[in-house]
LOZANU-977179 format. One record per residue (C-alpha): residue number from 1; residue in one letter; x, y, z. Coordinates in Angstrom, 2 decimals, padded with zeros to 5 digits, always signed. Example, Ala and Ser with C-alpha at 12.3 -4.5 7.8 and 13.67 -1.06 7.14 Angstrom:
<1 a <+012.30 -004.50 +007.80>> <2 s <+013.67 -001.06 +007.14>> 
//
This chain:
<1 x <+019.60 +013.94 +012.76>> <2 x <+018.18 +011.72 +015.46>> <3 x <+016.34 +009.39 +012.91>> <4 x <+020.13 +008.92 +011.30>> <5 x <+021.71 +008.00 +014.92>> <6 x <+018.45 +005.83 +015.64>> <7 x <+019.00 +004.06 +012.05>> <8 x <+022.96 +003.51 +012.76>> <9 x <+022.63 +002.03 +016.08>> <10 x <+020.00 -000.31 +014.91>> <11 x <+022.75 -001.55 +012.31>> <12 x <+025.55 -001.74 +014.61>> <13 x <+023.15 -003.72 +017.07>> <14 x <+022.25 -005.83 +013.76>> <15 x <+025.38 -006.31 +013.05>> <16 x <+026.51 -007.13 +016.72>> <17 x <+023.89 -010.21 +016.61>> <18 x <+024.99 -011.58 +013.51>> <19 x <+028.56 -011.33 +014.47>> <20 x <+027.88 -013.02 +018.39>> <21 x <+025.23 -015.73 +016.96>> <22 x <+026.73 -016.67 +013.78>> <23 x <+030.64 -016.08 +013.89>> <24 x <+031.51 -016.30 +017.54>> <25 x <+029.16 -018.45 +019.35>> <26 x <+027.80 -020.23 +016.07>> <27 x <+024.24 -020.55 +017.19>> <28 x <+023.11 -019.51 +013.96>> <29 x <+024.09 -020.69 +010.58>> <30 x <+025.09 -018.11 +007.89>> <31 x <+022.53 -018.99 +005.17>> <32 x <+019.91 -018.47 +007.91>> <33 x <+020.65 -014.87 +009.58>> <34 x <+021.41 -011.74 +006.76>> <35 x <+023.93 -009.21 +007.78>> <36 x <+024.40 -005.45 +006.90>> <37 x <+026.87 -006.06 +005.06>> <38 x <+025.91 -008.77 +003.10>> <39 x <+022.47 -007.00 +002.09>> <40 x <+025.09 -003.98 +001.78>> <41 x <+026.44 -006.13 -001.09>> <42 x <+023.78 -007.82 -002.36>> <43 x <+022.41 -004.16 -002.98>> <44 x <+025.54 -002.80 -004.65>> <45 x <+025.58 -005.58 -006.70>> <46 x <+022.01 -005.46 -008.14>> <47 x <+022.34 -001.33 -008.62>> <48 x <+025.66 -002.08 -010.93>> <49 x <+023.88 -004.40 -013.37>> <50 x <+020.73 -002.17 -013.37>> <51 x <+018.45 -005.38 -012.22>> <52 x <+017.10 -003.49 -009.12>> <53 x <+016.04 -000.41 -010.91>> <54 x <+014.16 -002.32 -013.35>> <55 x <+012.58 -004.27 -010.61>> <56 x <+011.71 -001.29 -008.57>> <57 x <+010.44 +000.87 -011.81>> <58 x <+008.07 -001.96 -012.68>> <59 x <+006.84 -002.84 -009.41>> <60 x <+006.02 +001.45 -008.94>> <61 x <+004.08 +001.56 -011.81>> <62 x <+001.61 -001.85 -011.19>> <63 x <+001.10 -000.59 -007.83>> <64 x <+000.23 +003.13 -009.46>> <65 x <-001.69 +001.59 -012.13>> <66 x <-003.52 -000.71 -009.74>> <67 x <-003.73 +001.66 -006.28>> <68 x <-005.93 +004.31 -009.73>> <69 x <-008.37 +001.91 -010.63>> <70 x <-008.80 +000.41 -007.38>> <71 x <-009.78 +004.33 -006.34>> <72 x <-011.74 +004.73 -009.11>> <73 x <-013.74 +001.54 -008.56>> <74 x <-013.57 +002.20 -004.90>> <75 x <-014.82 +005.72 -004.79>> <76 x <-017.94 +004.85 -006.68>> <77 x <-018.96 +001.49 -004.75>> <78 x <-018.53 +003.96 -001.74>> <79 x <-020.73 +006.60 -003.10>> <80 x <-023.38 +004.45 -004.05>> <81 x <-023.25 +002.82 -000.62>> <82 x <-023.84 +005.66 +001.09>> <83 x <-026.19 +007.20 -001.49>> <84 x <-028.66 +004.42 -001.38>> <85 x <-029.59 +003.00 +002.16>> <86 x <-030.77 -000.55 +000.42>> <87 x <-026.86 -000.83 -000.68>> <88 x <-025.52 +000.18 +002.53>> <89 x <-028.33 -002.47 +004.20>> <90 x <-026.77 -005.29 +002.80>> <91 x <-023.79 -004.82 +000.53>> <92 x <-021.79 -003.20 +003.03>> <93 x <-021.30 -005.63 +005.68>> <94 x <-020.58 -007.97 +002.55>> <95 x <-017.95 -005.77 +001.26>> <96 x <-016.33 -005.67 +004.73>> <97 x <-016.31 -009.25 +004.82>> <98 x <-014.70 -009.26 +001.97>> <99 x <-012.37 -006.52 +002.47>> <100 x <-010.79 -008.83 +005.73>> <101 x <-009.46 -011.71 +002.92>> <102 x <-006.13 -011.68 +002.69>> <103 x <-004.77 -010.39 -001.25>> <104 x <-002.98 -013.71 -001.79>> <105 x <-006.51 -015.40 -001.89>> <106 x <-007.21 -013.68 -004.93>> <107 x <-004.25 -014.83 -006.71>> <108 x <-005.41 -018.66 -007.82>> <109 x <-008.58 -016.48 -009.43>> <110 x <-006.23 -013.85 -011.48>> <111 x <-004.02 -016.42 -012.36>> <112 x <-007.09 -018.66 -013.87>> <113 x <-008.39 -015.89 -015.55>> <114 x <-005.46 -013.71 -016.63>> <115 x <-002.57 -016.41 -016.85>> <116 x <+000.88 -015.09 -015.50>> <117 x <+000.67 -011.36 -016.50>> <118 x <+000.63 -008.18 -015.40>> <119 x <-003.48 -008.26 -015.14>> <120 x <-002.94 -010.86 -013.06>> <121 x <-001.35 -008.71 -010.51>> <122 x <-003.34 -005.73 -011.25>> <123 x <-006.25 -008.21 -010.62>> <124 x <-004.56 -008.70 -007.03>> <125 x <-004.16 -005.20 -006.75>> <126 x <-007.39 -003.83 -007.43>> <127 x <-008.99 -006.41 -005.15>> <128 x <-006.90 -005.62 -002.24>> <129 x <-007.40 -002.00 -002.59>> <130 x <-010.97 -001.40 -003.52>> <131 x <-012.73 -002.08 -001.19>> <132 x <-010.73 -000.48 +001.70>> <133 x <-011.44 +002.77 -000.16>> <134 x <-014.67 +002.65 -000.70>> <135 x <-015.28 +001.96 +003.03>> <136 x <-013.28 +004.66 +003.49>> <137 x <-015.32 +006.90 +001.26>> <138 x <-018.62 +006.06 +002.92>> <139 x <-017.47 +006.41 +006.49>> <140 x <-016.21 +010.03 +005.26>> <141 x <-019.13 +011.34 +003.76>> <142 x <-021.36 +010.03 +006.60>> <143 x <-018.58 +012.01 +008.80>> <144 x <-019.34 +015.12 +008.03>> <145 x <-021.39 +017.27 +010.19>> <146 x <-024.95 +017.31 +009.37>> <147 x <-025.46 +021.35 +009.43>> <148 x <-023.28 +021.87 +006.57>> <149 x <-025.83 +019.07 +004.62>> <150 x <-028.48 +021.35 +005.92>> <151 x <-027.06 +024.73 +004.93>> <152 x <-026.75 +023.87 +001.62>> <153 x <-030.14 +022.21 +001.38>> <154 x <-031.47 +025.66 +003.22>> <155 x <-029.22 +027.90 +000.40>> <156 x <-031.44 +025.67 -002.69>> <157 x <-028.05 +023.64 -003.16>> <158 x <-028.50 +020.53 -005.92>> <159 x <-027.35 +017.17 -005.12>> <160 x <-024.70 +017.75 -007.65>> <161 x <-023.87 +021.49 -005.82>> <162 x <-024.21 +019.17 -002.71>> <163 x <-021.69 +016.67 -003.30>> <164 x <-018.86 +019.08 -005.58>> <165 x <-019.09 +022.29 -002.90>> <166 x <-020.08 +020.81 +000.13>> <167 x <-019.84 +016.71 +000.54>> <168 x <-016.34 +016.57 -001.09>> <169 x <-014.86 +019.36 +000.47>> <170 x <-016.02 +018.34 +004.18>> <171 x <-014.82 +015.01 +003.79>> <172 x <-011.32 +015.66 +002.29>> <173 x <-009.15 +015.36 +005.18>> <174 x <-011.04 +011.79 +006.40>> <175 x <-010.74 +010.71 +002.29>> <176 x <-007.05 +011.25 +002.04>> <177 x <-006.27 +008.93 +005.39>> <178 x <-008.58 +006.66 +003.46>> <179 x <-006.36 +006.46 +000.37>> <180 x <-003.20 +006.56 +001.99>> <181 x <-005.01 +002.72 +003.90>> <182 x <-005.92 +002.09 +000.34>> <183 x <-002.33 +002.90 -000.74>> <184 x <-001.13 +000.46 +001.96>> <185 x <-003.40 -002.64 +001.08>> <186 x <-002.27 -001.99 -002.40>> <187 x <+000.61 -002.15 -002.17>> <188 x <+000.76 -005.27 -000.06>> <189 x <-001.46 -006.90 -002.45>> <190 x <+001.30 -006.03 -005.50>> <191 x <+003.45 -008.19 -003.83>> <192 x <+001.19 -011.23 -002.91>> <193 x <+000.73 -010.90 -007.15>> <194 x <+004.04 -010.51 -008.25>> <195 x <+005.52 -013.45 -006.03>> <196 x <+002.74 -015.97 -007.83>> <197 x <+003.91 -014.81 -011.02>> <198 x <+007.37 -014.30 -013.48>> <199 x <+006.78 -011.09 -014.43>> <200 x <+010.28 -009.00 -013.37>> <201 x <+009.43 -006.92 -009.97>> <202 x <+010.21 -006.71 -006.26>> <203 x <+008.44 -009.66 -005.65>> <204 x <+009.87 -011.79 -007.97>> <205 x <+013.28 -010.90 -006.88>> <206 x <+012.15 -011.74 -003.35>> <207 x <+010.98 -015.36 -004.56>> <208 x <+014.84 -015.80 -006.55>> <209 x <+016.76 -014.98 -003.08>> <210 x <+014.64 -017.48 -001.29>> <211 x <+014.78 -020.12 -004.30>> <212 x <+018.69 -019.48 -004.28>> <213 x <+018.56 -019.60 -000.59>> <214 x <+020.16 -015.75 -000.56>> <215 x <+018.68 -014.68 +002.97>> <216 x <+020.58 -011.39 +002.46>> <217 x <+018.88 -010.43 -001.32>> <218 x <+015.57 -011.58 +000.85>> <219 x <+016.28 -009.24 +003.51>> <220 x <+017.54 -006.80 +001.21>> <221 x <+014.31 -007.35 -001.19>> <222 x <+011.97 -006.14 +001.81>> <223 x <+013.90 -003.11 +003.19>> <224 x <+013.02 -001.89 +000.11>> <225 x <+009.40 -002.45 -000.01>> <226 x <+009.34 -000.76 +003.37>> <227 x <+011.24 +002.18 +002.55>> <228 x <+008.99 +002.66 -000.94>> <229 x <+005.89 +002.46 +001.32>> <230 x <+007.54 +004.96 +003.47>> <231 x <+008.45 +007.23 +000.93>> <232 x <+005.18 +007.30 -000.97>> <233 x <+003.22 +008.37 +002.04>> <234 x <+006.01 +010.69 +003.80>> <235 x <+006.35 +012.28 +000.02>> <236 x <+002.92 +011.92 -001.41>> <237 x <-000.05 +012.01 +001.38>> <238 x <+001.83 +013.47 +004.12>> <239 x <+002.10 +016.46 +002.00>> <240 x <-001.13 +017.15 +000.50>> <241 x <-002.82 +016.19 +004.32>> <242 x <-000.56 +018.74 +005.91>> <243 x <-001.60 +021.20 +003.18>> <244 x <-005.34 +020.45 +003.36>> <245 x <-005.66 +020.63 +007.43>> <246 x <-002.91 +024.20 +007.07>> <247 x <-005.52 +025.56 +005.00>> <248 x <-008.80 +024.62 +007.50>> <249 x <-006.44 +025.75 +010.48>> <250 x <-006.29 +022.55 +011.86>> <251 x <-002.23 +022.06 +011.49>> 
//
């Protein structure tokens, strides 16, 4: 109840400022300042003709398809970093140089090398994601105390025994904060790709408001990202971490 009071104040105040700034006092030209209402509209509008729930729908699955193979590639590069101390020696501090480029860098390569398409921006995605996760795997593994390592080893546990009953297990809570960081760089990157490109998403609706100079569909364009990104993790992580650390006790 308190998050709804929160949410309608912040609106009223919203709508306050546009009302002082742009009506009353006119310090502030329309095309310059959105409103609640008019992202109220531009919404209602792009639900009737259907435009936003195609947008949305494709943009969901590029950043699902991406956010998967970025794990996958991520969660090996991690495991062979920490498996091998030669990797971790010297392509680790690479990969965390790396890992600090912003995703739109990687958008003149995918566009070179894919053309405007959708493996352009799962090109984006992939390299925004990847290799936040597998520095997130590596730090998690080497997180976990070393007696369990050593009670294992003591009990005649194989490295594969080690890593499926032991590693994996220990490291679970640390791994799923990793992936919801992953989820987050992902899904930034998705955007930095789909405003380069034509393909129909979020971020090519976001590009038409500013190219029609439509502050409000802008506006309108990134409440939604934010509230997808909230969703997603309040729906998705927050759930299985609250599971995981109910069962080990530790919520």
């Amino acid at each position: 109840m308190s998050i709804i009071i929160f949410l309608a104040v912040l609106i009223l105040v919203w709508q306050g400022f546009y009302t002082v700034s742009v009506d009353l006092l006119h310090l502030c030209k329309s095309y310059s300042v959105p409103s609640p209402l008019g992202v109220g509209e531009r919404f209602v509008e792009f639900c009737t003709d259907g435009s936003l729930f195609l947008s949305v729908g494709n943009s969901l699955l590029r950043g699902l398809i991406g956010f998967f193979i970025a794990v996958l590639i991520g969660v090996i590069v991690g495991l062979l970093i920490n498996h091998f101390k030669y990797l971790n020696k010297n392509l680790k501090p690479l990969i965390l140089g790396i890992q600090t480029l912003p995703s739109v860098c990687w958008v003149p390569f995918s566009i070179l090398w894919f053309g405007l398409s959708t493996e352009a921006i799962l090109f984006v995605v992939v390299m925004g994601a990847a290799f936040s996760v597998s520095i997130s795997v590596d730090n998690a593994i080497k997180n976990i105390q070393p007696i369990y390592k050593k009670a294992a080893l003591t009990m005649g546990a194989t490295k594969k025994q080690m890593y499926l009953h032991v590693v994996f297990p220990a490291a679970l809570p640390e791994l799923i904060t990793g992936l919801k960081q992953g989820w987050s760089f992902a899904w930034r990157a998705l955007m930095a790709g789909e405003v380069m490109t034509t393909s129909i998403g979020l971020g090519q609706t976001l590009i038409m408001g500013r190219d029609l100079g439509d502050i409000d569909q802008v506006m309108m364009v990134m409440i939604i990202i934010v509230l997808i990104g909230i969703l997603v993790d309040k729906c998705i992580f927050s759930v299985i971490e609250k599971r995981i650390l109910k069962k080990r006790g530790l919520a």
